[in-house]
Phi, psi and omega in degrees: 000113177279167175190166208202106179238152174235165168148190190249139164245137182224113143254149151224126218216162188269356192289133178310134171041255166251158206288083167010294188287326180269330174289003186233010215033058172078339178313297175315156114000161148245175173293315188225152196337318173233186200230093159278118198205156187228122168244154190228180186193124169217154206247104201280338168174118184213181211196119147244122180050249198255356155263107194310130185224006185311123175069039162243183185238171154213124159258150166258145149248161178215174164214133182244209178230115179346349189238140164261338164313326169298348186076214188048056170267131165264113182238157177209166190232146150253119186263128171321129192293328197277030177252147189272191188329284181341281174313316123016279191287322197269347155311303197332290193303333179284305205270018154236048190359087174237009161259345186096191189084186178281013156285317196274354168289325172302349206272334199250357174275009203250140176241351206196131205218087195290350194088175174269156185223126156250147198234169160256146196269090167277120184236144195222122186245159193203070159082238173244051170228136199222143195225100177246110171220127198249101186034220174261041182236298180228189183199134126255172206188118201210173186227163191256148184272117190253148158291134124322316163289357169182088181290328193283341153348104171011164168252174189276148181211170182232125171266110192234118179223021186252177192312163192299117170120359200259036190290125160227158185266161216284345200189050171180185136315149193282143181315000217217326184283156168319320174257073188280178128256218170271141186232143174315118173217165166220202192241155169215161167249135170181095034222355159222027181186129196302143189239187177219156169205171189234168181205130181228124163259138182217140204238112210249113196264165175291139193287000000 
């Protein structure tokens, strides 16, 4: 089935400043006993098959094991409340990778599989500040990371024009695979210990 998504990626993980586990490709540790983390997306203009699937969101949330590499991940989807069905099923099938793409490298690290839920997805970008809130469950808020030296400077992106499943950023690795690299991140507080997240734009062509 082709499909084709353009949008924004948002991680967030509870590990002090940067995240151990992405920067090393899952080799590192987390910081602390489990690995609470939210990856989020929302889809600035995309297609499945013959479906508009353009301006819905999807978020995971997951819990891993300190070693993340070890698997047995628990993960659930929050789905945008405004997608009908259609979009419904066929978002479904990308972000929980049965479809390919950079979801499906994690598929075989997942032990527990919690379902889906829909909600409404507030996703909001204001220049270089970015906003993720998923009903009264999860809510992130992050700023984007600047050179001193050219604040005004490009934002970090991801380009995929390689085989289905290859999302790689620009000065890294795919964002989502086992062989990650170092990724653009920044800080946030919530609600009592600084976490990192990444902000990715990204473009996923139909396989």
């Amino acid at each position: 089935m082709a499909w084709q998504l353009e949008g924004t990626y948002i991680e967030n993980c509870n590990c002090d400043v940067v995240c151990p586990c992405g920067a090393s490709g899952f080799a590192a540790p987390a910081d602390y006993d489990r690995c609470d983390a939210v990856l989020a997306w929302h889809i600035d203009s995309g297609h499945v098959e013959e479906t508009d699937v353009s301006d819905r969101s999807v978020v995971l949330v997951l819990d891993a094991p300190k070693q993340m590499s070890e698997g047995n991940w628990r993960i659930g989807m929050f789905m945008d409340d405004r997608a009908n069905d259609e979009q419904t099923d066929k978002l479904g099938a990308i972000f929980s990778g049965q479809m390919g793409g950079p979801v499906a490298n994690l598929v075989p690290l997942i032990g527990e599989n919690l379902g889906m839920q829909r909600a409404p997805i507030e996703h909001v970008d204001e220049g270089r500040r970015h906003r993720v809130k998923v009903g009264d469950a999860v809510e992130v808020d992050i700023e984007d990371v600047v050179s001193p030296f050219d604040p005004e400077g490009p934002l970090p992106k991801a380009h995929r024009n390689q085989a289905p499943g290859e999302l790689r950023p620009d000065s890294g690795q795919d964002p989502l695979g086992p062989d990650s690299g170092p990724r653009n991140r920044v800080l946030r507080r919530w609600p009592e210990r600084v976490l990192d997240a990444v902000l990715l734009v990204w473009l996923i062509p139909a396989p």
